[in-house]
N, CA, C and O of each residue as an XYZ file, in Angstrom:
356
protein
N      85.017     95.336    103.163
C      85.410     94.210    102.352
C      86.905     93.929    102.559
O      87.739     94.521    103.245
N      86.977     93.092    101.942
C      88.932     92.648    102.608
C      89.256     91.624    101.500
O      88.349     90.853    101.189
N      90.348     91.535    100.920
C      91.013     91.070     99.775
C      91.880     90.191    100.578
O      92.216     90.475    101.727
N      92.298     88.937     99.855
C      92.929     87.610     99.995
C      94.364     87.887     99.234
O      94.393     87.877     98.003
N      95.305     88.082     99.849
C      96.612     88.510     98.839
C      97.611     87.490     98.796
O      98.742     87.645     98.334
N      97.045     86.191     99.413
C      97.893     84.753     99.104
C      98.335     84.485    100.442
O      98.743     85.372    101.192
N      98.264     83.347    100.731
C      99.129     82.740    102.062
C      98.307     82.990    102.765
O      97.147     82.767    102.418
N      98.576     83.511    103.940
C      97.745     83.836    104.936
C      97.110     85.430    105.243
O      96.430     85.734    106.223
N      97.470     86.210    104.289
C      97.578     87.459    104.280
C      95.805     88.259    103.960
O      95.067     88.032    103.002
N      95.579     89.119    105.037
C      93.803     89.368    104.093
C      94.539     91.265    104.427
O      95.399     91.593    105.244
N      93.898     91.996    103.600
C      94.062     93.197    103.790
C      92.526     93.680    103.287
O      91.880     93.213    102.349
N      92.131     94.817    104.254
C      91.099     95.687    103.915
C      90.806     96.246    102.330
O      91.834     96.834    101.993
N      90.098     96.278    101.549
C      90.187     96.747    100.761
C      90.309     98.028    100.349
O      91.039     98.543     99.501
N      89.182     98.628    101.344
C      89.125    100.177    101.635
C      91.142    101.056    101.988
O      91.564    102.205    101.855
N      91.625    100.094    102.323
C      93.096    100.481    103.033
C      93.989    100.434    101.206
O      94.939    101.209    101.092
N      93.675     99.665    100.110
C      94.583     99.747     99.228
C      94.621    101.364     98.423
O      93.710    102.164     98.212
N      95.989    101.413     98.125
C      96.018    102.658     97.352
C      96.221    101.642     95.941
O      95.513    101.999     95.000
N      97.171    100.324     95.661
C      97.061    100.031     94.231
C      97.801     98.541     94.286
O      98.351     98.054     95.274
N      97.696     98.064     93.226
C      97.670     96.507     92.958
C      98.646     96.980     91.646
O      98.397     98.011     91.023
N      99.823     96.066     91.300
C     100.477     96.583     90.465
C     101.365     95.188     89.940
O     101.895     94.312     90.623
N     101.313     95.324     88.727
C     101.854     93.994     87.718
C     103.479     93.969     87.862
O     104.201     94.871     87.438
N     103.901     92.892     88.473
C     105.448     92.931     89.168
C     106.329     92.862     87.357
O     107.365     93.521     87.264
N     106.065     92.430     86.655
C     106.341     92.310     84.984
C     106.372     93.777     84.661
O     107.387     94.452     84.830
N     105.406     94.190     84.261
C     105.495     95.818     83.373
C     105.836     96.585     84.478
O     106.884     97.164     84.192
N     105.367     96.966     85.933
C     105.493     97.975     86.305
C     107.197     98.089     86.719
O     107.726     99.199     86.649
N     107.983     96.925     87.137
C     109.463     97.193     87.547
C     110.402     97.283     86.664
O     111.589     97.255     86.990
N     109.976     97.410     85.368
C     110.483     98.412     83.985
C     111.033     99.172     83.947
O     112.059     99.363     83.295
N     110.400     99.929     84.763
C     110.732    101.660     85.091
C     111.578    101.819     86.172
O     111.304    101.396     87.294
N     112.732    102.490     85.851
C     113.510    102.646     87.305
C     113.196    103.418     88.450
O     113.755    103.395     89.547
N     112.274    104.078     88.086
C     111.634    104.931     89.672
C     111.105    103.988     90.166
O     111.421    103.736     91.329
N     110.051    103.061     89.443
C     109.126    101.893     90.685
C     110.436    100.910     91.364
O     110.430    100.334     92.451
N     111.510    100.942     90.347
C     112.573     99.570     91.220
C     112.981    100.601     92.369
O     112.985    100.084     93.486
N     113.254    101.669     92.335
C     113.740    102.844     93.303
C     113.073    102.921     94.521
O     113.601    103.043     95.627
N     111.325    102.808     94.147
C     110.528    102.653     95.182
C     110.305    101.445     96.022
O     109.966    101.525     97.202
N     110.497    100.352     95.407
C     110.810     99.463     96.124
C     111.855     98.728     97.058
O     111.813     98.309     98.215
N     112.727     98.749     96.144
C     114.410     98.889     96.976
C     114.424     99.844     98.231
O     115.226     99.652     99.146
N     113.519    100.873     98.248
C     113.669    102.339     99.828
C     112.700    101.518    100.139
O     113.320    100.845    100.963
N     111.138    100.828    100.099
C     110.451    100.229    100.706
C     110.793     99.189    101.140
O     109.981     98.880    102.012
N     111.802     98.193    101.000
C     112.755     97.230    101.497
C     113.498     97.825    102.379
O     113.175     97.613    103.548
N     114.413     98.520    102.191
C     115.327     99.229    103.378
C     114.802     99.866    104.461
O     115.455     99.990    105.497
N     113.527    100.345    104.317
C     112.730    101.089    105.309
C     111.988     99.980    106.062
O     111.655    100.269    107.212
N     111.682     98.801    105.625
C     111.420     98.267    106.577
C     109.739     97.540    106.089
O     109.157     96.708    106.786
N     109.189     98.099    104.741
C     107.551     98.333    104.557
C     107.340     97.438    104.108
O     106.164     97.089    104.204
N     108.373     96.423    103.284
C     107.510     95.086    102.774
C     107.908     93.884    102.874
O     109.046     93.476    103.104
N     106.399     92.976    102.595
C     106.201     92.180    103.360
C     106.238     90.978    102.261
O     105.704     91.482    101.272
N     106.479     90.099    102.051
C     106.326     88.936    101.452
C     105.447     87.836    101.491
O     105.782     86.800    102.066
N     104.314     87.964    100.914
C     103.057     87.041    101.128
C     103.515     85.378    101.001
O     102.999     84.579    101.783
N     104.376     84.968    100.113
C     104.655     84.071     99.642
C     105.849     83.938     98.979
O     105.980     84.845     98.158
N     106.880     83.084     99.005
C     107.949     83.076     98.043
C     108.009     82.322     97.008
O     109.117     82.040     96.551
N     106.580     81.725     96.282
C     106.809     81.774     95.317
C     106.972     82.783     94.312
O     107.013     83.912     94.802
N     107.099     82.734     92.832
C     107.695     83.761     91.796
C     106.421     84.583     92.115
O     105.238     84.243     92.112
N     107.059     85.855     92.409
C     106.572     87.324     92.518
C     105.736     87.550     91.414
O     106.102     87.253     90.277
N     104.543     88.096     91.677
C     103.548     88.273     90.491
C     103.159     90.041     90.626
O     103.182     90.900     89.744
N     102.924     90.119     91.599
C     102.109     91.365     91.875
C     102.695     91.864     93.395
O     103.118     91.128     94.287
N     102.570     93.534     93.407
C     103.005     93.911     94.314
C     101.689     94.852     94.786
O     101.058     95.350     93.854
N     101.288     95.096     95.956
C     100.154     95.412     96.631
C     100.415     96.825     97.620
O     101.233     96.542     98.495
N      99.911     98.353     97.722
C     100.727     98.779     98.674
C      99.161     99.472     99.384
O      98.192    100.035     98.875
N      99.424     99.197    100.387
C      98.299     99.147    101.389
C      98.881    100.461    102.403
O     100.045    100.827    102.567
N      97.431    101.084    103.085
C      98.100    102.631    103.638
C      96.754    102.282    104.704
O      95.748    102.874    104.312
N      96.596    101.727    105.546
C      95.582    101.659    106.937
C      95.666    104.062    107.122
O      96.270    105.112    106.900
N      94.711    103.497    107.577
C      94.230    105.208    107.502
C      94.976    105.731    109.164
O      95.751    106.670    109.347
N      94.411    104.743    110.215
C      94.670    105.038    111.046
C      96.274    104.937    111.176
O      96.685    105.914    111.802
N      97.198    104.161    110.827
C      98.282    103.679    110.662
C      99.348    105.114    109.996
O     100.186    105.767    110.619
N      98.928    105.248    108.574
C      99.804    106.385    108.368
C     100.728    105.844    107.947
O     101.559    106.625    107.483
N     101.134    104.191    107.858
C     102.450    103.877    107.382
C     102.226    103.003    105.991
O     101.077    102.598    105.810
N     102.723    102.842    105.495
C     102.117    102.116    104.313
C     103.035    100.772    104.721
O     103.930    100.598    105.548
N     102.294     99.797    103.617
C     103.044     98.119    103.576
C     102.744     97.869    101.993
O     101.667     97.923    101.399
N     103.877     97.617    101.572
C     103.747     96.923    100.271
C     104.359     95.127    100.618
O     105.330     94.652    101.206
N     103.245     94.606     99.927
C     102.955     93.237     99.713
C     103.173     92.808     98.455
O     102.651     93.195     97.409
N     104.182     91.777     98.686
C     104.848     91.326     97.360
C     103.990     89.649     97.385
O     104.241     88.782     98.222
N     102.865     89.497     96.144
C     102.065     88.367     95.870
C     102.392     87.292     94.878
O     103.242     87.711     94.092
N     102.196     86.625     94.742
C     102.335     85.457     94.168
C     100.866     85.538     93.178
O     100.861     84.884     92.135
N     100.198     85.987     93.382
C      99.012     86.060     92.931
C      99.154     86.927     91.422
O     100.283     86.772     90.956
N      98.570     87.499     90.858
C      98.175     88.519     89.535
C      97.549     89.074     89.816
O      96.560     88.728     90.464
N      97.844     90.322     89.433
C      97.013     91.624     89.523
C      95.391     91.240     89.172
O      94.342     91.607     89.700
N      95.649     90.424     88.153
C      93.913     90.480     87.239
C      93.647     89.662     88.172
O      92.644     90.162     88.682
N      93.913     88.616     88.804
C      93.521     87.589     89.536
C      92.743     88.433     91.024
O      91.681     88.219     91.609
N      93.801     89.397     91.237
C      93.452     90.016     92.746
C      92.175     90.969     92.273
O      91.006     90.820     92.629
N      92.559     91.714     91.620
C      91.191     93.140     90.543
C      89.739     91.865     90.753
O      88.761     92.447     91.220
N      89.495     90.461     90.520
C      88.936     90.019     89.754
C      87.857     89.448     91.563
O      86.648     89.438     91.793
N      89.200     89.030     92.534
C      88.505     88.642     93.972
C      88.322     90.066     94.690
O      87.878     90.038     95.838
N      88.568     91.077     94.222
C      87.960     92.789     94.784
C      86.463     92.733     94.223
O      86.074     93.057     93.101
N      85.712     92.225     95.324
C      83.811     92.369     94.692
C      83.277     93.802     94.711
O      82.161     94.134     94.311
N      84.264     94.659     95.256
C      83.930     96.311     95.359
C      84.318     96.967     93.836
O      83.772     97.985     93.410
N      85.027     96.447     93.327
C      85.810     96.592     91.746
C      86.370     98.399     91.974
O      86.668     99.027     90.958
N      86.463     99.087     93.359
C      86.952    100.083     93.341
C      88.324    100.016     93.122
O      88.814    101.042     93.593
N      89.573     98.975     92.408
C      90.780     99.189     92.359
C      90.899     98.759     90.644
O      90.134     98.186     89.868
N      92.139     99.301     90.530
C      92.086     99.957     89.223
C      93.634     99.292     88.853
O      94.602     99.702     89.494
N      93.802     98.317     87.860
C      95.244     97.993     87.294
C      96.164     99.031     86.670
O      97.273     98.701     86.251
């Protein structure tokens, strides 16, 4: 199965580790920590520039590298086009 994460972007579903609410979760200064080193390192990607909704971090098995995807979309919105419902807000 493969998820629609805005723009032109499709990612495997099986490949997500988590879908995460850009509002509550960058609250916390460890997730801004994790993102700011996932920027500098090179891992994320920008689906869209409209206002940031949701951030996506995807780990391809074979790959080994992760990509976090910054969406325009909502978490509930993305949870809701996952027809596998294996991801979890």
């Amino acid at each position: 199965m493969y998820l629609h994460l805005g723009g032109e972007k499709v990612v495997k579903t099986k490949d997500i580790i988590g879908i995460f609410d850009m509002d509550t979760s960058t609250v916390s200064k460890n997730t801004r920590d994790y993102l700011n080193k996932a920027e500098k390192n090179g891992e994320v990607v920008t689906v869209s520039f409209d206002l940031p909704k949701s951030f996506v971090v995807v780990c391809p098995k074979k790959q080994r590298q992760k990509t976090v995807y910054i969406s325009q979309i909502s978490p509930t919105t993305l949870n809701k086009r996952n027809l596998s419902k294996n991801i979890y807000l």
